[in-house]
Every structure is written in C-alpha cells, then in structure tokens.
RODO-2510 file (C-alpha; in nm, 4 decimals, decimal comma):
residues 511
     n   res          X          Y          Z
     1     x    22,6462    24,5262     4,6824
     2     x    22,4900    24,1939     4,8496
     3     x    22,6878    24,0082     4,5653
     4     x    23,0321    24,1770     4,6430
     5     x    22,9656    24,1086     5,0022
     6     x    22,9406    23,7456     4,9422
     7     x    23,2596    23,7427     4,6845
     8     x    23,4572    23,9173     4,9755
     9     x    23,3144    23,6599     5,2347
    10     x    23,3885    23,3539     4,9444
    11     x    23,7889    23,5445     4,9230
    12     x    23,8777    23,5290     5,2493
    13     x    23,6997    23,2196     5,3421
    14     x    23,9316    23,0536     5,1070
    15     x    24,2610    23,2469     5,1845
    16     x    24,1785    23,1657     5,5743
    17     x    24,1828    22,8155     5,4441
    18     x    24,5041    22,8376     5,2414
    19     x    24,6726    22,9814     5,5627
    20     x    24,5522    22,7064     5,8094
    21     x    24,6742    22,4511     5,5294
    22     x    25,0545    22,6504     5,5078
    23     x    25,0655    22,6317     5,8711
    24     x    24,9023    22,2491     5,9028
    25     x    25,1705    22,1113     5,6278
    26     x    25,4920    22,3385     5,7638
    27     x    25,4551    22,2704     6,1350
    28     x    25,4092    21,8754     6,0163
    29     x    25,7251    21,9538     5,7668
    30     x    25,9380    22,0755     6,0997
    31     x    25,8599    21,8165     6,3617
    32     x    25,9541    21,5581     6,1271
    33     x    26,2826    21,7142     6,0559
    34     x    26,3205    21,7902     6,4024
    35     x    26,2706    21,4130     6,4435
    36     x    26,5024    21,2686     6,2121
    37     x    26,7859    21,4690     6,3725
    38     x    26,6308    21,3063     6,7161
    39     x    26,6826    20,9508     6,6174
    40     x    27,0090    20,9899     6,4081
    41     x    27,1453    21,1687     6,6635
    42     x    27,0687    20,9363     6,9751
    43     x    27,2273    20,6541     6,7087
    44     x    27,5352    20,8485     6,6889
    45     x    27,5768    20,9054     7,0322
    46     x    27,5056    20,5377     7,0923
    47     x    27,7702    20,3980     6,8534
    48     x    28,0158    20,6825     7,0403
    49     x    27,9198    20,4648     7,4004
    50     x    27,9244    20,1762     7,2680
    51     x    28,3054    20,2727     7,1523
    52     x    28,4045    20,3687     7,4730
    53     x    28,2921    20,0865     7,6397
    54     x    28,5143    19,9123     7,4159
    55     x    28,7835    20,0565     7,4751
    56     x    28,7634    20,0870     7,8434
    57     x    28,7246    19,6843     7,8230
    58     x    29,0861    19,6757     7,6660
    59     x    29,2091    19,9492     7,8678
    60     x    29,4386    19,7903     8,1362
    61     x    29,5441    19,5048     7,9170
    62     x    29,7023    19,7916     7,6599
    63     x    29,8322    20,0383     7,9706
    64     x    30,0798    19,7048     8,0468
    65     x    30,1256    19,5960     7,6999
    66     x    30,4281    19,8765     7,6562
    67     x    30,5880    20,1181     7,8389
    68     x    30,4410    20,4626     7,8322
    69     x    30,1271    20,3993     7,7206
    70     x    30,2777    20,3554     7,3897
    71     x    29,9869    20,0689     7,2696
    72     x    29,7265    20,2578     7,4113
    73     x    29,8130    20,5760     7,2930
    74     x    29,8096    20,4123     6,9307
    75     x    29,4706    20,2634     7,0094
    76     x    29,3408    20,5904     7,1049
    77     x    29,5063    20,6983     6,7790
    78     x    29,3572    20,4257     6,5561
    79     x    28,9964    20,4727     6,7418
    80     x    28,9731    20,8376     6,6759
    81     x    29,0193    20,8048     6,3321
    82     x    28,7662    20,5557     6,2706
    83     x    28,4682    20,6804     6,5124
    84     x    28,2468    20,9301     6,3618
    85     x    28,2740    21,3244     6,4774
    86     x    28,5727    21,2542     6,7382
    87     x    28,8290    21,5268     6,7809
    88     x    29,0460    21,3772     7,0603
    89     x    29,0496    21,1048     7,3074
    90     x    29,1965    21,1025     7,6405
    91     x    29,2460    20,8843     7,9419
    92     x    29,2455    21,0546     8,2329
    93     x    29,3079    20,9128     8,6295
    94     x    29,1855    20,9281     8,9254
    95     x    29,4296    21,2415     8,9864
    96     x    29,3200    21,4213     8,7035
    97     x    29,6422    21,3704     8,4544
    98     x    29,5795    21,2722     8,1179
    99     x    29,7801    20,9936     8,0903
   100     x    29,6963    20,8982     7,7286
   101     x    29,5759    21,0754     7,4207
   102     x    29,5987    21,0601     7,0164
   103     x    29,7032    21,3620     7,0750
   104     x    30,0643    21,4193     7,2187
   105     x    30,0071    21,7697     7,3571
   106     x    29,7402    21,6691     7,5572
   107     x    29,9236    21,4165     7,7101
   108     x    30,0550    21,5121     8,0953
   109     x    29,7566    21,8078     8,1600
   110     x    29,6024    21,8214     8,4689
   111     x    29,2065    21,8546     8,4181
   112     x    29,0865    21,8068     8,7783
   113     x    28,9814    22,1601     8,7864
   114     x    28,7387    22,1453     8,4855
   115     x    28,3455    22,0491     8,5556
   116     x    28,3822    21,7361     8,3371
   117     x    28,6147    21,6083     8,6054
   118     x    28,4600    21,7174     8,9099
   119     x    28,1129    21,5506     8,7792
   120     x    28,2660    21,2525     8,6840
   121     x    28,4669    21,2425     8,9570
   122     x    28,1658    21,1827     9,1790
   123     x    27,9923    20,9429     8,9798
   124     x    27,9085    20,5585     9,0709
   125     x    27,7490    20,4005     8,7182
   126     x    28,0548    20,2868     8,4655
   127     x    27,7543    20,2526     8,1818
   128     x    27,6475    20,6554     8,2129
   129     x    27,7595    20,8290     7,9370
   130     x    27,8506    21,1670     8,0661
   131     x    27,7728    21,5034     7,8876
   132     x    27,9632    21,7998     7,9238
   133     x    27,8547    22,1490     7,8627
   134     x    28,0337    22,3144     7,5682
   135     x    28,3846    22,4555     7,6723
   136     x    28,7020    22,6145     7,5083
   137     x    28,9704    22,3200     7,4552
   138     x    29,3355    22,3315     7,4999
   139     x    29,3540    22,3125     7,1081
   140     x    29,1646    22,6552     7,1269
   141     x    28,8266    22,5427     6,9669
   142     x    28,5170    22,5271     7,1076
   143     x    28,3225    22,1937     7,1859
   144     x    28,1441    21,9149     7,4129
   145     x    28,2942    21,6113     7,5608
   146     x    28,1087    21,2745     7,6234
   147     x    28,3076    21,0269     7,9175
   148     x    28,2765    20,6844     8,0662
   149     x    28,3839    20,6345     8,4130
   150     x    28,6040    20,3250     8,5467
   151     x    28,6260    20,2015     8,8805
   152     x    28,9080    20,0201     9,1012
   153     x    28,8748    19,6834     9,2258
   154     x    28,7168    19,8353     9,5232
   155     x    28,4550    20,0347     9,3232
   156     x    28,6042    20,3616     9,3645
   157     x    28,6504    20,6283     9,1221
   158     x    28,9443    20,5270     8,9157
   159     x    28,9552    20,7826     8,6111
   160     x    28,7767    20,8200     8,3139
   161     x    28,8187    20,8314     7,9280
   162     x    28,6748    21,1281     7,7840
   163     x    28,5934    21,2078     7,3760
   164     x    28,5919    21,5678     7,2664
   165     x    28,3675    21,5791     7,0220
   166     x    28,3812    21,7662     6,6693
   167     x    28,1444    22,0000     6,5017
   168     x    28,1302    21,8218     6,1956
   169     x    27,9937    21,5145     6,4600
   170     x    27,7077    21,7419     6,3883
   171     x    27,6722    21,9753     6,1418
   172     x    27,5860    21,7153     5,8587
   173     x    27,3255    21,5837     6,0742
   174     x    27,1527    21,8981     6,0859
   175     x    27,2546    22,0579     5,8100
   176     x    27,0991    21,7425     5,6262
   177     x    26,7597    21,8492     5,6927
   178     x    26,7397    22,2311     5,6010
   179     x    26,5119    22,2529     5,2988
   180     x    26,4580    22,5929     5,3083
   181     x    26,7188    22,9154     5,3097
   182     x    26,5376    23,0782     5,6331
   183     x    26,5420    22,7426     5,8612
   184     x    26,7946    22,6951     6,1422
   185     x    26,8663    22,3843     6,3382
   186     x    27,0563    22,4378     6,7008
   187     x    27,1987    22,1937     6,9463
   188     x    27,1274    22,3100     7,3227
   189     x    27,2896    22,1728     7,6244
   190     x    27,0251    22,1459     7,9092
   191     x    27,2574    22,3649     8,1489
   192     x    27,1452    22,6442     7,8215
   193     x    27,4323    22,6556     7,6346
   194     x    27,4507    22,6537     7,2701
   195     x    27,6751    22,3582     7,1137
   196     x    27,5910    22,4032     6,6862
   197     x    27,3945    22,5978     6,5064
   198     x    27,3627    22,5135     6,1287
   199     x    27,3387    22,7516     5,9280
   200     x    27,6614    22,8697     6,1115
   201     x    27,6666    23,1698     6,2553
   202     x    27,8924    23,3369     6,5609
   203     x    27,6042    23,5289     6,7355
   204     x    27,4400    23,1388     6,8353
   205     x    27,7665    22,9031     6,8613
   206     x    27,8251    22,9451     7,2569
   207     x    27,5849    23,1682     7,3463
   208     x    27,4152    23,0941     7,7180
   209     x    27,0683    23,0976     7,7153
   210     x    27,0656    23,1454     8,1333
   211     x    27,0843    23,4882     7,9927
   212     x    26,7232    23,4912     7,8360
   213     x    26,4965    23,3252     8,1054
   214     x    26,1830    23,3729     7,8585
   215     x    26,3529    23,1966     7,5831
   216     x    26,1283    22,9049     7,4477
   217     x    26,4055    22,6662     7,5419
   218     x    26,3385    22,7160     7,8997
   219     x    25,9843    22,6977     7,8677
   220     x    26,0314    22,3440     7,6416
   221     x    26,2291    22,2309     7,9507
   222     x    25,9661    22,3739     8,2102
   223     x    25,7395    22,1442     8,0343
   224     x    25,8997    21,8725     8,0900
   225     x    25,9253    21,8347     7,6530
   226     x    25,5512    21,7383     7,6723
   227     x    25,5036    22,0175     7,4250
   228     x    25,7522    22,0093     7,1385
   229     x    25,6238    22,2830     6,9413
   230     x    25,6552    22,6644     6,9871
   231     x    25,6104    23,0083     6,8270
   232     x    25,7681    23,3010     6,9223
   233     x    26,0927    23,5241     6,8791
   234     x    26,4183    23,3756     6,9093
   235     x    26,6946    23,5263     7,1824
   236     x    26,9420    23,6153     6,8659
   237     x    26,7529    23,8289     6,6560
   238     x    26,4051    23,8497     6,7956
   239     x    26,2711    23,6944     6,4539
   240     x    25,9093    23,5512     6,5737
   241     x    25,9252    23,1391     6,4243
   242     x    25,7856    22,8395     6,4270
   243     x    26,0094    22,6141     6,6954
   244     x    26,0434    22,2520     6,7198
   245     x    26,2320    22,1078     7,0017
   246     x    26,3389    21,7116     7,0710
   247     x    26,5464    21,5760     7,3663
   248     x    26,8208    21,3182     7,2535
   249     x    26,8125    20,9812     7,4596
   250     x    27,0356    20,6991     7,3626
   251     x    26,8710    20,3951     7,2523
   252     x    27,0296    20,1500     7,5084
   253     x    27,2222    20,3638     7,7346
   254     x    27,1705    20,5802     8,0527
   255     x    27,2850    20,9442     7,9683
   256     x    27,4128    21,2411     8,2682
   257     x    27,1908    21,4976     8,0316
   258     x    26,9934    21,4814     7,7140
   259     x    27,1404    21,7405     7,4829
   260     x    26,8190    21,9574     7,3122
   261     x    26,7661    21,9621     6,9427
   262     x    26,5798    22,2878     6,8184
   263     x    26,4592    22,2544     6,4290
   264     x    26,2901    22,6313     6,3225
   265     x    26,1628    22,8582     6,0608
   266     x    26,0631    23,2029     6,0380
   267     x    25,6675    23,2551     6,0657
   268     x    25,6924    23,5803     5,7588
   269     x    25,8775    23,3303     5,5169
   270     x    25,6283    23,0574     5,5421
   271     x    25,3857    23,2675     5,5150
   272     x    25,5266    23,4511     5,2072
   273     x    25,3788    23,3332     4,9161
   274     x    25,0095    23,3700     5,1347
   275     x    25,1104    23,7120     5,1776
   276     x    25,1690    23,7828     4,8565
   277     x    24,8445    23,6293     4,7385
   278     x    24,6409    23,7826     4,9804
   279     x    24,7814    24,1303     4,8449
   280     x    24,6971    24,0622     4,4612
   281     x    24,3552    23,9116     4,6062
   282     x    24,2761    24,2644     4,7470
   283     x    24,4362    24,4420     4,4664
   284     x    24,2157    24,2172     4,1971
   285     x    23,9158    24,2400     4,3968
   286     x    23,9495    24,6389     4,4767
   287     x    23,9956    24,6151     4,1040
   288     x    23,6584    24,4526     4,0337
   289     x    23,4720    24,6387     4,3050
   290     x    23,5523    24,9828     4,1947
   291     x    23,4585    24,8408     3,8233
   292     x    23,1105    24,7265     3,9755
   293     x    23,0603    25,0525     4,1370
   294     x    23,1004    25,2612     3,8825
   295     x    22,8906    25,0355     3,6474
   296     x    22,6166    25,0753     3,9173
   297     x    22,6395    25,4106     3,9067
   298     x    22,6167    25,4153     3,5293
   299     x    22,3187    25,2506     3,5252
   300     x    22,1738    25,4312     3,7823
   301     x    22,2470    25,7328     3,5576
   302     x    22,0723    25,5318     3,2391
   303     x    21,7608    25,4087     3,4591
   304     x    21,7224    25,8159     3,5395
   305     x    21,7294    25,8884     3,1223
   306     x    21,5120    25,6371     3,0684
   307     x    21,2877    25,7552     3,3085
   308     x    21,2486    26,1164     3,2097
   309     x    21,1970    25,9902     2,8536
   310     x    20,8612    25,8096     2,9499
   311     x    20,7933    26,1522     3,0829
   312     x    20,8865    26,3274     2,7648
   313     x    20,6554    26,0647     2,5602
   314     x    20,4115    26,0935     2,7765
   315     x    20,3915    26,4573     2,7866
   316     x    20,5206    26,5203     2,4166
   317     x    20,3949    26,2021     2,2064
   318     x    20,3081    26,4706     1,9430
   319     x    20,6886    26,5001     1,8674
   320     x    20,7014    26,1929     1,7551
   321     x    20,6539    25,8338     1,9083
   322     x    20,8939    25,6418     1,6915
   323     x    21,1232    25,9063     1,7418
   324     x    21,1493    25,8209     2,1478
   325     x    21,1263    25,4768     2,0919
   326     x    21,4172    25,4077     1,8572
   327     x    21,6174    25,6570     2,1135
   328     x    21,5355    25,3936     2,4085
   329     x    21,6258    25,1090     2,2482
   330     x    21,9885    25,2724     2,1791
   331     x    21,9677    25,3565     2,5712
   332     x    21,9220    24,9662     2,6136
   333     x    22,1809    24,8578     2,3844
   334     x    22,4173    25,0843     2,5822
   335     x    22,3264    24,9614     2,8824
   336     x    22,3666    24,5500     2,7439
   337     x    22,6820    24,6607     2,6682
   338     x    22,8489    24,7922     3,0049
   339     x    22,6639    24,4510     3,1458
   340     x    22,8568    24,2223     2,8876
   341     x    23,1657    24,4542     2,9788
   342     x    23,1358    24,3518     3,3410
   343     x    23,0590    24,0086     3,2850
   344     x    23,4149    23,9879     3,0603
   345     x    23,5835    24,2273     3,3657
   346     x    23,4691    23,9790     3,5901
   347     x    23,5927    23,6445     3,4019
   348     x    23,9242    23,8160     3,3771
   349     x    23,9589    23,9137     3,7238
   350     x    23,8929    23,5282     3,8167
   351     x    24,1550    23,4468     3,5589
   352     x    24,4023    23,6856     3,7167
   353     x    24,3318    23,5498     4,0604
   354     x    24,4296    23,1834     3,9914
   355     x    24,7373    23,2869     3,7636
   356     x    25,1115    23,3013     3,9020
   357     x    25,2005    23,6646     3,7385
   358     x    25,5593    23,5675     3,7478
   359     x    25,5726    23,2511     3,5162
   360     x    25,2306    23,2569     3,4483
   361     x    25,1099    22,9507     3,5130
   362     x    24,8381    22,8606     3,7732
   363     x    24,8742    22,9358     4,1096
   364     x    24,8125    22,8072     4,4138
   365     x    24,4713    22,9082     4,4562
   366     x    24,3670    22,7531     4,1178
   367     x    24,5777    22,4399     4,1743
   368     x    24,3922    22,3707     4,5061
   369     x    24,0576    22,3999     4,3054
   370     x    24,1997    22,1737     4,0131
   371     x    24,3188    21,9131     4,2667
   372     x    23,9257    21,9133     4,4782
   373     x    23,7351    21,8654     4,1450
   374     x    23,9974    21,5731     4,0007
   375     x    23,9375    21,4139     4,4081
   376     x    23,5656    21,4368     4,3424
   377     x    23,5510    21,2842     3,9862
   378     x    23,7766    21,0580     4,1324
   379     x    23,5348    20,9344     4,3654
   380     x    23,2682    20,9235     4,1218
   381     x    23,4271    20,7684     3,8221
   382     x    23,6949    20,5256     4,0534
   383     x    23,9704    20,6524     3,7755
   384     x    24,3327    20,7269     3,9638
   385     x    24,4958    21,0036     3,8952
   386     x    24,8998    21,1072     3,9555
   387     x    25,0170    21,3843     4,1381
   388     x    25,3993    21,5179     4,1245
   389     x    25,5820    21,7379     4,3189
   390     x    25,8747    21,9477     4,1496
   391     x    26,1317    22,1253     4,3323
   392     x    26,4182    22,3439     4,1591
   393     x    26,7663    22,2360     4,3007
   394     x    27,0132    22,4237     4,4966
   395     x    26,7259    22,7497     4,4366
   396     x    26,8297    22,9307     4,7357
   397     x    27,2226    22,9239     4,5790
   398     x    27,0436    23,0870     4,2402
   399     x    26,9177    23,3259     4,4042
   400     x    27,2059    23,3881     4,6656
   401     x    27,4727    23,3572     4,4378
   402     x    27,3342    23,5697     4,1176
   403     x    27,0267    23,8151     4,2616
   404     x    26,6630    23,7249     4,2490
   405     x    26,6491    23,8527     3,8765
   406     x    26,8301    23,5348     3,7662
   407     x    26,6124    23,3515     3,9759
   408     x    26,2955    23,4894     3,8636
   409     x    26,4245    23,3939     3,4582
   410     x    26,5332    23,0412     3,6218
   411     x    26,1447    22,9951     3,7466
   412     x    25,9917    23,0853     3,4344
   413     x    26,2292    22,8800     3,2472
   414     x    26,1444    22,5830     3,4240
   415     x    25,7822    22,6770     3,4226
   416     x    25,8192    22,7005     3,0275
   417     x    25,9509    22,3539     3,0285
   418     x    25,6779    22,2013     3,2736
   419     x    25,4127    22,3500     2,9714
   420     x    25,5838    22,2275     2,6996
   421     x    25,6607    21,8855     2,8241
   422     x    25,3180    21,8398     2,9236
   423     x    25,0088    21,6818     2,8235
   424     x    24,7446    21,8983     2,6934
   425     x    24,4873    21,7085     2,9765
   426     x    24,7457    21,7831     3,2260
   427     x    24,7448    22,0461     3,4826
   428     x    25,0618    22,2490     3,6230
   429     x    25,0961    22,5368     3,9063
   430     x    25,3471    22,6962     4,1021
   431     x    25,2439    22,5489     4,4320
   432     x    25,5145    22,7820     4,6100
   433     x    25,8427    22,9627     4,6011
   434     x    26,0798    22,7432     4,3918
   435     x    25,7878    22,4542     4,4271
   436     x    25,5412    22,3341     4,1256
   437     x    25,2421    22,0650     4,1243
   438     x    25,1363    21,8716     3,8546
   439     x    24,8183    21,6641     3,8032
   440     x    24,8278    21,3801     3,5436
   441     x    24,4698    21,2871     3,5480
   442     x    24,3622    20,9165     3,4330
   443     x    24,7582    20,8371     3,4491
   444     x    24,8869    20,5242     3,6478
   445     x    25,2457    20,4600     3,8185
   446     x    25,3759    20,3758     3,5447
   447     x    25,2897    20,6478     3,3010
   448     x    25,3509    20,8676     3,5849
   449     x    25,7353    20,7726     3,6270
   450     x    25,8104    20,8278     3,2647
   451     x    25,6196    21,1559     3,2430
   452     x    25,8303    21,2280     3,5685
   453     x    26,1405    21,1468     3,4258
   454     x    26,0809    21,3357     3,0863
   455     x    26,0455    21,6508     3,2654
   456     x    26,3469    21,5906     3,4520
   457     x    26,5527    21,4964     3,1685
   458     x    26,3988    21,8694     2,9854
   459     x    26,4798    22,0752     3,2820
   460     x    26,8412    21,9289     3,3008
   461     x    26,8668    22,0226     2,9180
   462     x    26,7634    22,3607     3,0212
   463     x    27,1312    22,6858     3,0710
   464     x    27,0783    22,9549     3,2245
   465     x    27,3251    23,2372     3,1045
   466     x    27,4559    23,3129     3,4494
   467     x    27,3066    23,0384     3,6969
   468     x    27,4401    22,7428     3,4066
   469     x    27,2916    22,3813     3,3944
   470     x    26,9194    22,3800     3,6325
   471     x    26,8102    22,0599     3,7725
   472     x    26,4797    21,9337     3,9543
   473     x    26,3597    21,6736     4,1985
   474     x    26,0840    21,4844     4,1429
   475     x    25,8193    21,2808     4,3849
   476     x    25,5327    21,1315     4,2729
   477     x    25,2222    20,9457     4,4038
   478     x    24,8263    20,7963     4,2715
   479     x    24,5827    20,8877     4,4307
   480     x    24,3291    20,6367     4,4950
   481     x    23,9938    20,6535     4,6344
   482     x    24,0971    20,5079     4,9241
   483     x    24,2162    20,8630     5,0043
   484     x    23,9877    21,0518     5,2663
   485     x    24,0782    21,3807     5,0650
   486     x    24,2792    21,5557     4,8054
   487     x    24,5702    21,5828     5,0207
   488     x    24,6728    21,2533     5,0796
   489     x    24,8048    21,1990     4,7335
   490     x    24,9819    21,5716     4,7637
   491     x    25,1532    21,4551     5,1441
   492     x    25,2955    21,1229     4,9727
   493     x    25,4377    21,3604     4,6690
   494     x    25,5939    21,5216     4,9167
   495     x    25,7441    21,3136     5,0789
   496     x    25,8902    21,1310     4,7979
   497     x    26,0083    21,4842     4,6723
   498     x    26,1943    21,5147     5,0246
   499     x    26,3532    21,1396     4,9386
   500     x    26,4803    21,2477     4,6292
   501     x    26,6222    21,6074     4,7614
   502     x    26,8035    21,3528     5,0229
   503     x    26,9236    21,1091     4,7953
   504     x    27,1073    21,3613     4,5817
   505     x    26,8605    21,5408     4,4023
   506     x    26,8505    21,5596     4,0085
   507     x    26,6089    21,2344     4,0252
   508     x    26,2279    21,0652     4,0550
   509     x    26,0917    20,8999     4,3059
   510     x    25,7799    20,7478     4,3673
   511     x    25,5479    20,6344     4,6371
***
C-alpha cells in the first residue's frame, strides 16, 4: 500500500507540474499576442495622425484652389483610398457643417450635436489626435472616428477634419494573432464601449461595458494597466478565461484616450488536453491499484495455504513428506507467477500512461521525460540536440468544416507520417491538440532543416478523403548547453513555429 501511496504522490506531483507549465507557456503565449496588436496598432494609428496632419497643412491652400471645395474634396478622395482602414473623411467648421468629404452625401450635414464635435470643439492642442467612442454613422454602420483640430489666426477653434474609421482598420490586426479556435481579441474604448471583436460576433460589437461594473475591463482601468493580466468570466457569456489587456499610445503623438486592447482564451480549453490526461491517469492508475489489490489479497490467501500445510506436515508427516513438499513448491510457482503477472501489468500500465491513445504515439507526459533525459546527457556529453515543433494547418477549419471524426483520421495520418519519416534514434509525441514535438538527438542546424523540410514535404503529399491536401508548419531550434533547462530549446521552437504560421504557413523555420 506504502508503494501505491508513493506512485499516487509521484502522479500528481507530475500532473501539478504539467498544469503550472500549460498555464506558465499560455499566459506567456497571450501577453505576447496581446502585445503585438499593442505596437502594430499604436503604428497604425500613428501613420493615420501623421496623415491628417498632412492634410490639414494643405488644407487652406486646396479650400481656394477651386470653387466648392472641388480640389479638396478630390484630395480627401485620393487620401482615403490610400490610408489604411479609412472609411470617410470629412472637414468640418467651426459651425459644425461638413464642408468637404470623399463622400458626396456627407457633404452639407450639420454634426455640432454629436460628442465628437462638442469635445473637439473645446479643445486647444492642434497635435491631439482625438478619439471618439464608437457611434452609428450616417452611412448606417457602426464605427470610431479619430480628428485633428485647426485653429484661426487668433487661436480659436476653427473646425476640424475627422476620419471614420473602418473595421477592417482592425480586424486583420487582430485577427492576425488568433492561433487557437477558442481565443478572442476585443477593442475597448475607455468610456467602455466595445469597437471590434474578432472572431466576430453581434453579442460584443457595441456592447457598453458601463453596464457590467465588475467586468475585468474596469478593474484593468482601476489599476491604472499596472496589471495586464486577468482571469475570470467575461460579461458576454460568463466563460471564466485567461485575459490580457494593453492600452494603445501613439509612438510620437499626444492622444484624447487610449483605446484598450483585450487578447483572451478560455481557462477549460487550455486546460483540455491536462484534463484529459489527468482522467486516463486516474483511470490507468485505478486500473493498476485494483490489480495490486487483488494480487495482495491473493497472496494473502496463498501465505494462509501455505501456512496450514506446515501444520499438516507437522502434524501428519506420516502421510508422506515428499508428498507436502512437491505440493508447496507448486504453491510457490503459483505465487511467482501472479508476481511476474504484476510486474508485466505494471510495465504496461506505464506504457499506457505515456502513449497518445488516439494516434498512438507518445504523449505529453512521456515527451516531457524524453526531452529532461536528452537535456541531461546533453550536459554531460556537450552533444546538441534539435527540437521541432509541428503544427497541422488551418486544424480548427478540419474540424469545423467536416466533424471531429475527420479530424481525428487527419491527426493520425499526420502522426503516421511523423513515424515513418523519422529516424529510428528519433523521438516524436503529440505535445497537444493539433501540436507534435520531435527530438532529433545528436542532429545539428543543418541536418535539422532538411529533416524539417522532409516531413513537410510528406505531410503535404498526404489527402484526406473529405478534408483534401493537409499541410504543416514547422519551427525548429538546437539546444545547446548554454540552455538553463529543457525548455529553452522547446520556447525558441515555438516561436519559430508561430513565424512560420505568420508567414503563410506550409513552411520551416528555424532559430
């Protein structure tokens, strides 16, 4: 019992472990995301300033170049169609009236009633780039504004121009870093309006967090964004996730409000494939257990025969000594047997518990002790070894598009062509979902990129009946024993896998 006490301890021990190391490497995975969208975003915004400023520079010279407005309503034509994300421009005047506009049936409104106006209206600093909260258009859709004042000679308010903003401005920013079917990126205005939400989805676009005072937004802003990371359930749907917010400043220019970036993911899909692991751990182990106990009990139940037969030949050696002792030595044979039984339940139970039962290749578990033993001969022996990261393309679509059945035979296709393509001194696990590792051991960049490629060029052989052609991306990296630990080498794999997803996917890259 002592020694299934210890196993149990040695089981969760390590599966306490695996979760702290999901949770370490996903919350690292977020912020970065959440960072990405952070600076690109703040660049956009900057180059949409910078545009305006522009413009405004040239903006009395082209009112007086033609009657009408006619050259500056062509310049606000020719502008919008070559800065990035812009819906409309306008130039509106110290009354309100839009004077000017790419777009003729904006041209004459009166907007000195909307907020945009009124806080403009009031404002001192031509280089501010003003933010408005998201509002319905005149073109009926649904969007922000940014707007640069300018002032008379007298430095009074004088009008402003004003660029309504598209959704597409950003929905392939953040739809750019989604790597995973269950994550959501949102763009908040600080007032606690919703601007985007990628994936898209009608319940978030619009929706006024002033209505949920305990939503994590408000406590991010509370904070004053020191703390950037939350979990917790989400206002829409109550789902409990992992949150990562960023405020967007402009590199060079003063901003009226920082609009809130919010990268997330769903705390029961991270922790899926743990979850399921932990489950066949207890199964497999309840398994062996039971198996122990009742082999316990059988030998309890042989020590009590033997027993009362060194009664019997003590009391009755007349009927025959040979007699009793060829009968124990069948007892012990018996009993040598059940023990080699156990000892072969028990090697298969470690087997099972280290093997992915869907494509049957090594698991997690096993690929975590395969990459800690390679570290440590590393260390020894001063031989590098290559690590690569493989990620099925477009997975989520499989699955999405066809039912998890065709993704299931998609996985175990791919991890038939992983084992095939192989080295027999190789190693290769599913290292999650849609996600397997591979360990080249004694195997140099070189070496590495070729072995790299020649698995991508056999999965890309590989049709699926239904899903059609399948395709990975590859990142690779050597460890060295420069490396403080084993997951140094699997971080830089990672990353180059995430260069390759962004670069197209279908390719290699190394680090």
């Amino acid at each position: 019992m002592s020694s299934l006490l210890a196993m149990a301890c040695l089981l969760a021990l390590n599966l306490y472990s695996d979760h702290k190391n999901t949770w370490s490497t996903e919350s690292a995975r977020v912020a970065k995301q959440a960072e990405v969208i952070e600076i690109n975003l703040g660049m956009q915004l900057q180059s949409t300033s910078n545009a305006l400023d522009q413009l405004r520079t040239n903006l009395h010279t082209l009112q007086a170049g033609a009657p009408d407005n006619l050259l500056l309503n062509n310049r606000l034509t020719s502008m919008a169609a070559v800065i990035t994300g812009v819906r409309s421009l306008l130039v509106i005047n110290a009354a309100g009236d839009s004077i000017a506009s790419n777009r003729k049936e904006l041209i004459g409104l009166n907007f000195s009633k909307e907020d945009r106006y009124l806080t403009i209206s009031k404002g001192i600093d031509p280089f501010l780039l003003y933010v408005s909260p998201p509002l319905p258009t005149p073109l009926q859709t649904y969007a922000i504004s940014v707007g640069k004042l300018f002032l008379d000679d007298d430095g009074h308010f004088d009008g402003y121009l004003a660029a309504v903003l598209d959704a597409d401005y950003f929905r392939v920013l953040l739809s750019s870093v989604l790597y995973a079917p269950d994550m959501r990126a949102t763009l908040i205005h600080p007032d606690g309006k919703v601007v985007y939400s990628v994936p898209t989805d009608d319940r978030f676009t619009g929706t006024d967090l002033k209505n949920a005072p305990n939503a994590l937004f408000w406590q991010y802003l509370q904070g004053g964004g020191k703390q950037k990371s939350f979990v917790g359930p989400v206002v829409i749907d109550g789902s409990s996730r992992l949150v990562e917010f960023r405020s967007i400043h402009l590199p060079t220019s003063p901003i009226s409000k920082f609009l809130v970036i919010s990268v997330n993911r769903e705390i029961a899909v991270i922790f899926s494939a743990w979850t399921q692991n932990l489950y066949l751990t207890i199964a497999l182990f309840g398994a062996f257990a039971l198996a122990c106990i009742l082999g316990l009990r059988s030998y309890q139940r042989r020590l009590q025969a033997i027993e009362i037969l060194s009664e019997l030949r003590e009391h009755e050696r007349s009927l025959g000594e040979q007699e009793i002792i060829d009968l124990n030595a069948e007892l012990e044979a018996k009993v040598e047997a059940r023990t080699a039984e156990l000892a072969l339940a028990n090697s298969a139970l470690h087997a099972l518990s280290r093997r992915d039962a869907l494509t049957g290749v090594p698991n997690r578990l096993a690929a975590n002790e395969h990459l800690h033993s390679e570290f440590v001969s590393m260390m020894r022996s001063s031989s590098n070894y290559s690590l690569l990261m493989i990620d099925i393309d477009h997975f989520k679509r499989i699955n999405d598009s066809y039912g998890h059945a065709v993704g299931d035979r998609v996985l175990q296709q791919v991890a038939h062509a992983l084992q095939t393509t192989l080295r027999e001194s190789d190693f290769v696990a599913r290292f999650g979902g849609e996600e397997f590792l591979a360990l080249l051991p004694n195997t140099q960049q070189a070496a590495a990129c070729q072995v790299a490629e020649k698995i991508r060029k056999a999965v890309e052989s590989l049709t699926d009946p239904t899903a059609g052609q399948v395709t990975v991306s590859i990142g690779f990296a050597i460890a060295s024993p420069e490396h403080k630990t084993e997951d140094e080498a699997v971080r830089l794999a990672d990353d180059c896998l995430y260069q390759a997803k962004n670069a197209g996917r279908n390719q290699v890259v190394g680090c």
